[in-house]
C-alpha positions as CSV (number, residue, x, y, z in Angstrom):
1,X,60.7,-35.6,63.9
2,X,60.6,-39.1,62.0
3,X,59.0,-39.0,58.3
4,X,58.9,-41.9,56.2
5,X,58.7,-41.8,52.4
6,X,56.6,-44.7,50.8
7,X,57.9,-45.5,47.6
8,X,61.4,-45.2,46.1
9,X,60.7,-43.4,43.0
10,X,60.9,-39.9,41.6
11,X,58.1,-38.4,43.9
12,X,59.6,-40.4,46.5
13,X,63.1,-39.4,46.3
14,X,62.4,-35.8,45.7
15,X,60.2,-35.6,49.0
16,X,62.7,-37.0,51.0
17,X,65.4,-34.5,49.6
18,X,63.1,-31.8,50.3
19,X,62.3,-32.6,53.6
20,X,65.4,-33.0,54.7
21,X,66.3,-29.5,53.5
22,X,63.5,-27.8,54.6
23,X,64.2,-29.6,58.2
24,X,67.7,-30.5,58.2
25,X,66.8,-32.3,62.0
26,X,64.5,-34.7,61.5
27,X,65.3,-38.3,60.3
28,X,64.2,-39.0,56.9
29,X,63.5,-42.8,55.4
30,X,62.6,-44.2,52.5
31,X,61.3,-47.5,52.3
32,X,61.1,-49.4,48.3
33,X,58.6,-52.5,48.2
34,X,61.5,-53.7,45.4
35,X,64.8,-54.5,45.7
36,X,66.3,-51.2,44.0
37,X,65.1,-47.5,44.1
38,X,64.0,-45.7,41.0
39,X,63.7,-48.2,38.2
40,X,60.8,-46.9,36.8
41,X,63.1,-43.6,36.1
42,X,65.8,-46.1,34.7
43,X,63.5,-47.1,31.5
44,X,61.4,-43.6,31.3
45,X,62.3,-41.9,27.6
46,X,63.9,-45.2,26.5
47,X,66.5,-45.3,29.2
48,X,67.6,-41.5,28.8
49,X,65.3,-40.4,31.1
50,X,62.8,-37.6,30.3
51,X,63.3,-35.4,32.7
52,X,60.1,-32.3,32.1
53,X,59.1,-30.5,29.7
54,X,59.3,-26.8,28.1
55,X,55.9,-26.7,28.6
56,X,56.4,-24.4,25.7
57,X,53.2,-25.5,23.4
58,X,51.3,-25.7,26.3
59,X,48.8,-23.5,26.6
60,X,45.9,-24.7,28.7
61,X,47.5,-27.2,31.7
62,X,44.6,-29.4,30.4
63,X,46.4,-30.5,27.4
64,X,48.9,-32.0,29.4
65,X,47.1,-33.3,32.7
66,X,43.9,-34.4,31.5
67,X,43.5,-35.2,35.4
68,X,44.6,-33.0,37.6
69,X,44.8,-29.7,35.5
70,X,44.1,-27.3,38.6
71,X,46.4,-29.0,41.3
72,X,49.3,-29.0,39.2
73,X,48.7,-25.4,38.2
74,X,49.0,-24.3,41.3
75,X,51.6,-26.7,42.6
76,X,53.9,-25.4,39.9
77,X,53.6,-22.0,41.4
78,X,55.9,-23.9,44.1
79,X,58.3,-25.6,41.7
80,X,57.5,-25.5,38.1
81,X,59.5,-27.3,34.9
82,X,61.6,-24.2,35.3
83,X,62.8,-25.4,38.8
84,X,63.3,-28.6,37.7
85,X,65.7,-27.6,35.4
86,X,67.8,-25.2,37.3
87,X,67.3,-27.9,39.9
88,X,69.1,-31.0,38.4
89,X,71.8,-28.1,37.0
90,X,72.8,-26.9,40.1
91,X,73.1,-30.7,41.1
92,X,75.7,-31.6,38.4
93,X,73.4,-32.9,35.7
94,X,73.5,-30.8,32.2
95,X,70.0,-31.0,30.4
96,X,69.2,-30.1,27.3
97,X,65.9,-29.5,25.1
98,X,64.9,-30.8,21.9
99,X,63.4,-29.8,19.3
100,X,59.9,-31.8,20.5
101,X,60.4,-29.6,23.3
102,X,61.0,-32.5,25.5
103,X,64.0,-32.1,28.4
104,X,66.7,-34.6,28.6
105,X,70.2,-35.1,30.1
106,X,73.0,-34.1,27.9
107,X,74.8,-37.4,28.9
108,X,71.0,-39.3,27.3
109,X,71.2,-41.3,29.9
110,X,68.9,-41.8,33.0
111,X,71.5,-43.2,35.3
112,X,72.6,-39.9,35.6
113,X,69.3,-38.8,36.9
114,X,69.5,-41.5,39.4
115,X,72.9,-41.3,40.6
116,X,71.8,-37.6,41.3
117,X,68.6,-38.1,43.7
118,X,70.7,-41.5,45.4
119,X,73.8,-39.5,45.8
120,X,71.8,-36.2,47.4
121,X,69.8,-38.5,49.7
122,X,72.6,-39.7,51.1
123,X,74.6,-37.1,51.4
124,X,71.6,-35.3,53.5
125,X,71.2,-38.6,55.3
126,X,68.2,-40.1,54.0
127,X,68.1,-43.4,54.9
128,X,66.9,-46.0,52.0
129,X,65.7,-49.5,52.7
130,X,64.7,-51.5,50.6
131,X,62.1,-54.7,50.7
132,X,59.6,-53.0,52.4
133,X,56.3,-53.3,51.6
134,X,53.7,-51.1,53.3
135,X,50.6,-52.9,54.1
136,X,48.8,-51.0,56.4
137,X,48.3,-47.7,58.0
138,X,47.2,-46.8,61.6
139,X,46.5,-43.4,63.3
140,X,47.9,-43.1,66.6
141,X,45.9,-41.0,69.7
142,X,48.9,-39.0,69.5
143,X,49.0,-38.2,65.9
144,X,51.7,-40.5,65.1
145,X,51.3,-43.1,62.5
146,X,51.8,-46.7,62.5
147,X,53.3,-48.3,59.5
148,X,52.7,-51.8,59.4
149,X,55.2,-53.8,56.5
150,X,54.9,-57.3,55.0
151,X,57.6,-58.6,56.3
152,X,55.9,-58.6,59.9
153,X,57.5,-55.3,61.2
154,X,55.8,-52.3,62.0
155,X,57.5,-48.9,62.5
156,X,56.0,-45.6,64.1
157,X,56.5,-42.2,62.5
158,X,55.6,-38.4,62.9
159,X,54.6,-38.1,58.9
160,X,54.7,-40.2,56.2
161,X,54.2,-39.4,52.5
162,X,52.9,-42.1,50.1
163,X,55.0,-41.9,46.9
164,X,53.8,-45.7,45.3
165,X,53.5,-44.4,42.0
166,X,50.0,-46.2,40.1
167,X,48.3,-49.4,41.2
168,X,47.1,-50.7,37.9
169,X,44.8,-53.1,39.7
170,X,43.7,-50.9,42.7
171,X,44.5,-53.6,45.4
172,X,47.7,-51.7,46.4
173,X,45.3,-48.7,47.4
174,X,42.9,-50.8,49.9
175,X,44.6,-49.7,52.8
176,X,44.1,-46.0,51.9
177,X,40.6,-46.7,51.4
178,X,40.1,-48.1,55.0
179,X,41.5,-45.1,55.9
180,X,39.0,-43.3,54.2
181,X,40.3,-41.7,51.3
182,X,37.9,-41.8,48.1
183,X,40.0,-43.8,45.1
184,X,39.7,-43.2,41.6
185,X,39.7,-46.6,40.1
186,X,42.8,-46.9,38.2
187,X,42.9,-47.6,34.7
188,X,46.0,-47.5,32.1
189,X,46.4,-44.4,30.9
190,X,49.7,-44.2,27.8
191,X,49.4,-47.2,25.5
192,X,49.1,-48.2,21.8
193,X,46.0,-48.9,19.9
194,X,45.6,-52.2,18.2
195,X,43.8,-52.5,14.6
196,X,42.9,-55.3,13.2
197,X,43.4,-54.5,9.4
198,X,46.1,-56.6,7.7
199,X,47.1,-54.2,4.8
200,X,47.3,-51.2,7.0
201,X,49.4,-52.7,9.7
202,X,51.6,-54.0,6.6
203,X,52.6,-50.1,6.3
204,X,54.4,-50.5,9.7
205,X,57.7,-48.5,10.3
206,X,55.6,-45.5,8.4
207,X,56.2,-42.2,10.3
208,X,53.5,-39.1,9.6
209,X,54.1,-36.0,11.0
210,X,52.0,-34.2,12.0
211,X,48.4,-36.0,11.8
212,X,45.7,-35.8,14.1
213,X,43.5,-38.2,15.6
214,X,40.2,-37.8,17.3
215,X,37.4,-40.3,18.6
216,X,34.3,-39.6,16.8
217,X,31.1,-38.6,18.4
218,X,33.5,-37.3,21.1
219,X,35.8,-34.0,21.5
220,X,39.0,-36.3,21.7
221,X,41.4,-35.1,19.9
222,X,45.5,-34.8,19.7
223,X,48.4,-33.9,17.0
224,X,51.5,-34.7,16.8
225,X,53.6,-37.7,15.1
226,X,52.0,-41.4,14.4
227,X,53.6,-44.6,13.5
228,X,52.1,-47.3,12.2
229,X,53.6,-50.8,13.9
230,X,52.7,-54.5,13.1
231,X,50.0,-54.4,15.6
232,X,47.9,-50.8,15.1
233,X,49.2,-47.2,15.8
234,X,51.9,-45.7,18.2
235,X,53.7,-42.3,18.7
236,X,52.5,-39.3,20.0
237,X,49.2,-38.6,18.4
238,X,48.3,-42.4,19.5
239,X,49.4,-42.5,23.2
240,X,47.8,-38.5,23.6
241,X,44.4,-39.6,23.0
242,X,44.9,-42.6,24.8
243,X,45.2,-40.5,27.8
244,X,42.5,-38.2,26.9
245,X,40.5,-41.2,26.7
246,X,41.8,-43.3,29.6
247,X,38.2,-43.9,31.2
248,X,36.2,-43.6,28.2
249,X,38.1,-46.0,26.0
250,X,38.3,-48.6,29.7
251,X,34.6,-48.1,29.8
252,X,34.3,-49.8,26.2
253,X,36.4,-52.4,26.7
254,X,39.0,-50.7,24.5
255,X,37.1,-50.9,21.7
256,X,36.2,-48.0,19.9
257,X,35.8,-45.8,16.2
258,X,39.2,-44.2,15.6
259,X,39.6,-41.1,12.9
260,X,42.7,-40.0,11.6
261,X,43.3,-36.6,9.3
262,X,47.2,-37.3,7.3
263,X,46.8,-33.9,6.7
264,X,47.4,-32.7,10.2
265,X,45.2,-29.2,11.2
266,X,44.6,-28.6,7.9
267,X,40.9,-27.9,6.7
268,X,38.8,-29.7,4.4
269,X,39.1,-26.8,2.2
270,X,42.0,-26.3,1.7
271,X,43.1,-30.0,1.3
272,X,40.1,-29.8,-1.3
273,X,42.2,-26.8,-3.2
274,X,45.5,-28.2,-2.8
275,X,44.0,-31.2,-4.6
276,X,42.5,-29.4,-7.5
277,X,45.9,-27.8,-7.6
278,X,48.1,-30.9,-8.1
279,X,45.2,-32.2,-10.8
280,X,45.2,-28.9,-12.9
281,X,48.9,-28.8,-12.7
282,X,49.5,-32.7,-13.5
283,X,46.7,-34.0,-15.3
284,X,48.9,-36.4,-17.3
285,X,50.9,-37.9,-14.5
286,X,50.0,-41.5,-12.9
287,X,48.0,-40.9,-9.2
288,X,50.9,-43.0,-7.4
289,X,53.7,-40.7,-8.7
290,X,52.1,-37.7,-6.7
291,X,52.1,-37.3,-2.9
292,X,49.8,-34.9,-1.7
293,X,51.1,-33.0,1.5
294,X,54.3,-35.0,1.1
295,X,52.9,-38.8,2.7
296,X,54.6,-41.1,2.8
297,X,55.1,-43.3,-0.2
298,X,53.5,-46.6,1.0
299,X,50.4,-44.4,3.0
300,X,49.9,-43.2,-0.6
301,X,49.8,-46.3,-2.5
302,X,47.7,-48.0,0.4
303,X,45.1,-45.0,0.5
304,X,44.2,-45.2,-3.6
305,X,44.0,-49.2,-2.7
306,X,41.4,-48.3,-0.5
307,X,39.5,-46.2,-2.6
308,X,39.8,-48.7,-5.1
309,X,41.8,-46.7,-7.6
310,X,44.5,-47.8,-9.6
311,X,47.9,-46.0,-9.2
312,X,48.6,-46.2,-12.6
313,X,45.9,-43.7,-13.5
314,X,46.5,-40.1,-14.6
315,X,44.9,-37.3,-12.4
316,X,43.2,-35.7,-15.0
317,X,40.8,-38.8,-15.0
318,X,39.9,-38.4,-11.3
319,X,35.9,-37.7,-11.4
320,X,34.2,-34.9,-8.7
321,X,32.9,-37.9,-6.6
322,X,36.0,-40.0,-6.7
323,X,38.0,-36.8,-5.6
324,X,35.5,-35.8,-3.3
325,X,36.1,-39.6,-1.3
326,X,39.6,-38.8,-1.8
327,X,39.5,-35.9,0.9
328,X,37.3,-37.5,3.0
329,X,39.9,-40.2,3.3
330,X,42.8,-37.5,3.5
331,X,40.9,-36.1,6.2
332,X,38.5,-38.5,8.2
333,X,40.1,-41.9,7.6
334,X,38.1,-44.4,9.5
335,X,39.2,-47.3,11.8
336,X,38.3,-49.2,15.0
337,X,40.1,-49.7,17.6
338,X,40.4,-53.1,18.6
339,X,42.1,-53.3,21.9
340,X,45.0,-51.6,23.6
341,X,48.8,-52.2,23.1
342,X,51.8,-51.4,25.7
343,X,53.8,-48.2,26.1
344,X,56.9,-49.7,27.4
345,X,58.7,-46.5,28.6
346,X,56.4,-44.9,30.3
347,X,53.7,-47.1,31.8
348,X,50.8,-44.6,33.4
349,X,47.6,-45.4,35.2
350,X,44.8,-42.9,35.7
351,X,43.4,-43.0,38.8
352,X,44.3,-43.5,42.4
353,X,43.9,-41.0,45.8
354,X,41.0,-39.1,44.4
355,X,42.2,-35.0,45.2
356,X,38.8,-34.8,46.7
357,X,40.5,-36.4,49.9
358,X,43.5,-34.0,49.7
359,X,44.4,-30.6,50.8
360,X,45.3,-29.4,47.2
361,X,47.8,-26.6,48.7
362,X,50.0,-29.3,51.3
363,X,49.2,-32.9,49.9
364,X,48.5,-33.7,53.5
365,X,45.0,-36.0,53.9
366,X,41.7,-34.8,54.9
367,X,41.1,-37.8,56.9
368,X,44.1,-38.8,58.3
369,X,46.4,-36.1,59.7
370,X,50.4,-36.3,59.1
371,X,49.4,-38.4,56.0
372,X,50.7,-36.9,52.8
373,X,51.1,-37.8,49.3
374,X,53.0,-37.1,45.8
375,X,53.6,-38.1,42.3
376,X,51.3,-41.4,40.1
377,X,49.9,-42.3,43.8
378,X,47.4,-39.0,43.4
379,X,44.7,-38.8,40.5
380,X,46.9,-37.0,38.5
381,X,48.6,-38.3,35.2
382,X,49.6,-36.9,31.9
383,X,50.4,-37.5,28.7
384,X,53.9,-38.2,27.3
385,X,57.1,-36.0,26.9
386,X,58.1,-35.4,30.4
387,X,54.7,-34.3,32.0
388,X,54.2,-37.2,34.4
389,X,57.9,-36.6,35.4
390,X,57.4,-33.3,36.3
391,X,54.2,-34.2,38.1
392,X,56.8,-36.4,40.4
393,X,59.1,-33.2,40.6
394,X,56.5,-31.0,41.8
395,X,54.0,-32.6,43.7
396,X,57.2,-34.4,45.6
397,X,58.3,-31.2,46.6
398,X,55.6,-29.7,47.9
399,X,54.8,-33.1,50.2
400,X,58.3,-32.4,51.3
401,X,57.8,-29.4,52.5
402,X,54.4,-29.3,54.0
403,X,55.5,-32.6,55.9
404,X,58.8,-31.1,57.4
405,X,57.5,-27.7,57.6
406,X,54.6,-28.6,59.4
407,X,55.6,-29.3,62.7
């Protein structure tokens, strides 16, 4: 049996070594549109490779696939973040978590993980060629199918499994719709947001951890770090919601209200109490002295500029009303977002083979027989730290299997 693997990624290369395990006779190829495998694995985690996740404050799968929350659930019952771990071990590469419960290589270097999955292929046989680019798909009467490349050649295989990773544009996924499979229109999923305020993007290099940041009038929220940069807001609690709100915030042309609490989970209560605290304890001292919940210096300072107060005056001055806008800020500061920025190491898209057209057990295609898929290709994506990674892992080994296996 002859299976080709579209797409010389992490899905990709982890289908063809499972394959090739779980049906050590068949010939296995992989076939890369570019002229080296697994470059989007070289940059991932700034260039040290974030391998999974602990998965350790997750508690609903939704908070880390916003699409594709039941799939993967199950899929991981087959090889979870757990496997991947013991996985990559066994294969001679030491991980390590940290303390964001994100999984890395001891060596904090991706070329590891790469030398790894090239080094297994080959030594199972897999063949890799690269320049290849898959431009159409036929089915055979036999049940074969015919893959037809740009460069004019067309090769003939018992299964194939499409590994392509996202299509920002779509185009790349024409070929799948002629086949009939239903597409998810891709949109980016994992970027920045852009805000057009001068004297809050003058803060930039400010870190606050932990904040959280929601889209008003909707139930979009996420916590974690945010830095402000010369163009808006990154980290974390930026690119989370950006994935929350992939199709909502492409549907507005990437404009839309933006709230931000610097005082993390906490309630407006007890922000409220902690204020009257620090005012009945320091009513002498100057408002710009005094940090409440520890922000950052510069946040401070740029918060009582935009309540119009003057740093050098004491608490004990601070009216009800003023103190009242004071938590409002502290807990529903108010900005618009005014396009979307670039998440250089992991660029996502939403979108793609809707799971409608897929058997969500094998990966194989409803509509076209011997067709299966894993990793970005599928409408499954998650937000950062590892997630979309592990998506790769998993859903790459289960297309292995089902394609080898199912003979």
């Amino acid at each position: 049996m002859e299976i080709a693997i579209i797409g010389g990624g992490a899905a990709g290369f982890m289908a063809a070594i499972t394959a090739k395990r779980t049906n050590p006779s068949c010939k296995v190829t992989i076939f890369e549109r570019a002229q080296k495998v697994l470059a989007k694995v070289e940059v991932t985690g700034g260039g040290r490779c974030n391998v999974t996740n602990s998965f350790a404050a997750i508690t609903d799968m939704r908070q880390a696939y916003p699409r594709g929350h039941k799939v993967m659930k199950r899929l991981m019952k087959t090889f979870s973040h757990e496997d991947t771990y013991r996985w990559f071990e066994a294969h001679g590469v030491p991980l390590m978590t940290q303390e964001d419960e994100c999984v890395f290589p001891k060596a904090q270097d991706s070329h590891v993980i790469i030398d790894c999955l090239v080094r297994q292929a080959k030594v199972l046989g897999v063949t890799i060629c690269c320049r290849y680019r898959l431009m159409d798909i036929h089915k055979l009467e036999d049940g074969r199918l015919k893959l037809e490349f740009e460069n004019g050649t067309h090769r003939v295989f018992h299964r194939a499994i499409i590994t392509t990773g996202g299509s920002p544009n779509g185009r790349g996924l024409q070929y799948l719709a002629r086949l009939g499979h239903e597409i998810e229109t891709p949109v980016p999923s994992l970027f920045t947001f852009n805000i057009k305020d001068r004297a809050f993007c003058d803060l930039m290099g400010t870190v606050v951890d932990p904040v959280v940041t929601t889209i008003p009038g909707t139930k979009l929220r996420a916590q974690g770090p945010l830095l402000v940069t010369h163009w808006g807001v990154s980290g974390p609690a930026a690119l989370k919601l950006s994935s929350y709100a992939a199709r909502l915030l492409a549907e507005n042309d990437y404009k839309a209200p933006l709230a931000i609490s610097w005082t993390g989970e906490r309630a407006r209560q007890e922000v409220e109490e902690n204020l009257l605290k620090l005012q009945a304890a320091n009513p002498r001292k100057q408002l710009a002295t005094l940090h409440p919940f520890g922000l950052p210096s510069r946040l401070w300072l740029y918060i009582l500029s935009k309540l119009g107060l003057e740093p050098a005056k004491p608490w004990a001055e601070v009216g009800r009303k003023t103190l009242n806008r004071m938590i409002e800020t502290l807990v529903n500061d108010q900005y618009t977002i005014a396009g979307k920025g670039t998440f250089r190491e992991e660029f996502v898209t939403c979108g793609g083979v809707s799971l409608s057209s897929i058997n969500s057990k094998t990966l194989e295609s409803k509509v076209c027989p011997n067709l299966f898929f894993a990793g970005e290709v599928l409408d499954i994506d998650a937000i950062t730290g590892g997630f979309n990674l592990q998506a790769a892992w998993t859903t790459g080994v289960v297309a292995g299997q089902c394609a080898a296996g199912s003979v």
